[in-house]
C-alpha positions in Angstrom: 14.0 -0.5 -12.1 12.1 2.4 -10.6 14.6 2.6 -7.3 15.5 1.8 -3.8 14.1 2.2 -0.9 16.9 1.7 2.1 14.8 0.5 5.8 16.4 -0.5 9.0 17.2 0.5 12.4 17.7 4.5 12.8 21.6 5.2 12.3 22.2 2.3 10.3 20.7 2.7 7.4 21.9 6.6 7.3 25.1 5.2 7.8 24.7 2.7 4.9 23.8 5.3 2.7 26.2 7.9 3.6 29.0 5.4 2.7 28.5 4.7 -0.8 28.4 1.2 -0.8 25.7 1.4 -3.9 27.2 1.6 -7.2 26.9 5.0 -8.4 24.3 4.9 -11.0 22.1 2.9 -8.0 23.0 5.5 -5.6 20.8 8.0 -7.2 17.8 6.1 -7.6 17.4 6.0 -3.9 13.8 6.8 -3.2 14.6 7.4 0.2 15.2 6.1 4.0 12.6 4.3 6.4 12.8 3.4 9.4 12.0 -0.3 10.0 12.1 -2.6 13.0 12.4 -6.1 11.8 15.6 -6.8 10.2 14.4 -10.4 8.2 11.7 -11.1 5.4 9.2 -9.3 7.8 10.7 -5.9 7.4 10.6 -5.7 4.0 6.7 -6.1 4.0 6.9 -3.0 7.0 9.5 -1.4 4.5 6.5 -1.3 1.8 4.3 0.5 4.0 6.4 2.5 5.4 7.1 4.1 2.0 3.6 3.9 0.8 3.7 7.5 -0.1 7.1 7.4 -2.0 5.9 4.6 -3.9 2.4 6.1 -5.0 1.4 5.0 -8.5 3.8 1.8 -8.5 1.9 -1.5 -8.8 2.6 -3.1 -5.7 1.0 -0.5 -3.6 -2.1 0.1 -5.9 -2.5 -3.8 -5.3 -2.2 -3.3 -1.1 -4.6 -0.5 -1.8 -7.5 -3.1 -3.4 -6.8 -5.6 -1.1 -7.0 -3.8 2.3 -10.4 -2.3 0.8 -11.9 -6.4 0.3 -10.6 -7.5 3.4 -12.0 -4.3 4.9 -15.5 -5.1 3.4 -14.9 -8.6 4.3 -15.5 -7.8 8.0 -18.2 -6.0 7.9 -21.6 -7.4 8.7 -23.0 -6.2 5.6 -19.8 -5.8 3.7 -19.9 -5.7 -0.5 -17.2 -8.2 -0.9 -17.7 -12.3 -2.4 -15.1 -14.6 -2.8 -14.7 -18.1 -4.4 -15.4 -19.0 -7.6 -19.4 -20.1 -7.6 -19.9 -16.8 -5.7 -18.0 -14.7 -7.7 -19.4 -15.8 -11.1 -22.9 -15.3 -9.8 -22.0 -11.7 -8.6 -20.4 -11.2 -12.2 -23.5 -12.3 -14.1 -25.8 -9.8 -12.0 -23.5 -7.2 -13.2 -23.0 -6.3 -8.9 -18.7 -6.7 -9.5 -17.1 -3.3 -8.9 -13.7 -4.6 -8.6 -13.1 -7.8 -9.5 -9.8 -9.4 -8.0 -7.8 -12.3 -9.5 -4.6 -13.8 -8.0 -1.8 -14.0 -10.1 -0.7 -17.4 -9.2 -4.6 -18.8 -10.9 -3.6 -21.9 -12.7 -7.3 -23.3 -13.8 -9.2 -23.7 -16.8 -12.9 -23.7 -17.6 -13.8 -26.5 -19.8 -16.9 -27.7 -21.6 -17.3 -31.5 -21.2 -19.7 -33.5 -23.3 -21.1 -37.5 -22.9 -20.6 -39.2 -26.5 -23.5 -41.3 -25.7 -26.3 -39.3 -23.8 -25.4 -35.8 -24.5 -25.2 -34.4 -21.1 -23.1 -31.4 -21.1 -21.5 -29.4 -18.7 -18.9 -26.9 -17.6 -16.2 -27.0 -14.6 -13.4 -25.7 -13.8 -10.1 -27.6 -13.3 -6.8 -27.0 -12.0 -3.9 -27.4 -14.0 -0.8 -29.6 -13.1 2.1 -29.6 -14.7 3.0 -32.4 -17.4 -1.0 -33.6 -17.8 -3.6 -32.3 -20.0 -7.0 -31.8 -19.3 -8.5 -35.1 -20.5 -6.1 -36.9 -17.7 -7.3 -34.6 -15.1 -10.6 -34.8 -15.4 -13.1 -38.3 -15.2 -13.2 -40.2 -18.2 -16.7 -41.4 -17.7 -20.2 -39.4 -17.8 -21.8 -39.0 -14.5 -25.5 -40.3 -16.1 -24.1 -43.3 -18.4 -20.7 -44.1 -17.7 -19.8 -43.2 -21.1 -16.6 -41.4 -22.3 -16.4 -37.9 -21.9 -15.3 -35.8 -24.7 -13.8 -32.3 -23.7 -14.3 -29.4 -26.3 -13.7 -26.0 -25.6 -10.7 -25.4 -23.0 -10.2 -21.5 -21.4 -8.2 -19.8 -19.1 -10.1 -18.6 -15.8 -9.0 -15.5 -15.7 -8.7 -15.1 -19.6 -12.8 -16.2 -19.0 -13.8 -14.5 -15.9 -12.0 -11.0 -17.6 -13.9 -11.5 -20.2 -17.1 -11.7 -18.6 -16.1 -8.7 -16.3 -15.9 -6.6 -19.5 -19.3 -7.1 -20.4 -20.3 -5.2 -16.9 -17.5 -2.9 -16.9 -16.2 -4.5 -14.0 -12.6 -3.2 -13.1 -10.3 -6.0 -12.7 -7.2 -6.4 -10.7 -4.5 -9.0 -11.0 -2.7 -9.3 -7.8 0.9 -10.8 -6.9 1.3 -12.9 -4.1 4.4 -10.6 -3.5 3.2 -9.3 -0.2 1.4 -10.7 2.3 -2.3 -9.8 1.0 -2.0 -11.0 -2.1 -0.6 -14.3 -0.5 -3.5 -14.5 1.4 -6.2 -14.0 -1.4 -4.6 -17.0 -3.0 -4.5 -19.4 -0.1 -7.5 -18.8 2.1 -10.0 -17.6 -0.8 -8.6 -19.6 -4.1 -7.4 -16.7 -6.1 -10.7 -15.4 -6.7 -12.5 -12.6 -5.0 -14.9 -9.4 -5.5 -15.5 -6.2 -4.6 -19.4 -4.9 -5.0 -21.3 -2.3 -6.2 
């Protein structure tokens, strides 16, 4: 590990330090002491920014950095930020993606369906659960005919969506729901989310 970063309430966490309660080897990979008002699960998101510039260069904060900037283009009236799958994937093939921005926690696959009787063929995107495949997740029967469904080729999203970013040079960012942004980019816009050009 990189190091420590020691927050709380002024005194205390001089005090804390001061009295060698770290192991030795620990003790001198403090980074250095913040002063943080919450003492529960709350202060160590404040901890994080508090230390933003000790921690320059570490993942975590690079990952704040990208999601403040959508969120920040997200409120604007004309903002360059899209979010959601459709939108996204349309953004990606007009090459506008700057950043594109993928949650960690993505657990879906894009999958190429075909009807063994009429032919019809398409694409979608499932999520996966645990213990099934792919052929119990999705509907056995074509939408046209009511004939079984045959699946044949089976990706990753973000293994896909990555890929397709690389043809544009599109920068992409994988962010842990660590922190309270990245949580949010998972719940409220499914993982999946874009910064423009």
């Amino acid at each position: 590990f990189r190091g420590v970063l020691i927050g709380g309430p002024s005194p205390t966490k001089e005090e804390f330090e001061a009295g060698q309660y770290l192991h030795h080897e620990i003790q001198k990979r403090i980074v250095g002491l913040f002063d943080v008002a919450y003492t529960n699960e709350s202060g160590l998101a404040e901890l994080v920014d508090a230390a933003k510039d000790a921690l320059k260069g570490m993942d975590v904060v690079k990952e704040k950095e990208v999601m403040n900037r959508f969120l920040k283009e997200l409120v604007k009236d004309n903002g360059l930020s899209s979010y959601g799958e459709e939108s996204v994937r349309k953004n990606l093939e007009l090459g506008a993606v700057d950043i594109l921005i993928l949650s960690a926690r993505l657990r879906k696959s894009r999958v190429t369906i075909t009807c063994q009787n009429c032919g019809h063929s398409e694409e979608r995107t499932i999520a996966l659960e645990p213990g099934k495949t792919v052929e119990d997740i999705l509907a056995t029967t074509c939408r046209t005919c009511t004939a079984p469904l045959v699946v044949g080729s089976e990706v990753d999203i973000v293994e896909e969506l990555t890929r397709q970013a690389d043809l544009t040079s599109t920068r992409v960012e994988i962010i842990s729901d660590d922190f309270e942004e990245g949580a949010i980019l998972y719940n409220a816009f499914g993982g999946i989310a874009a910064i423009l050009r």
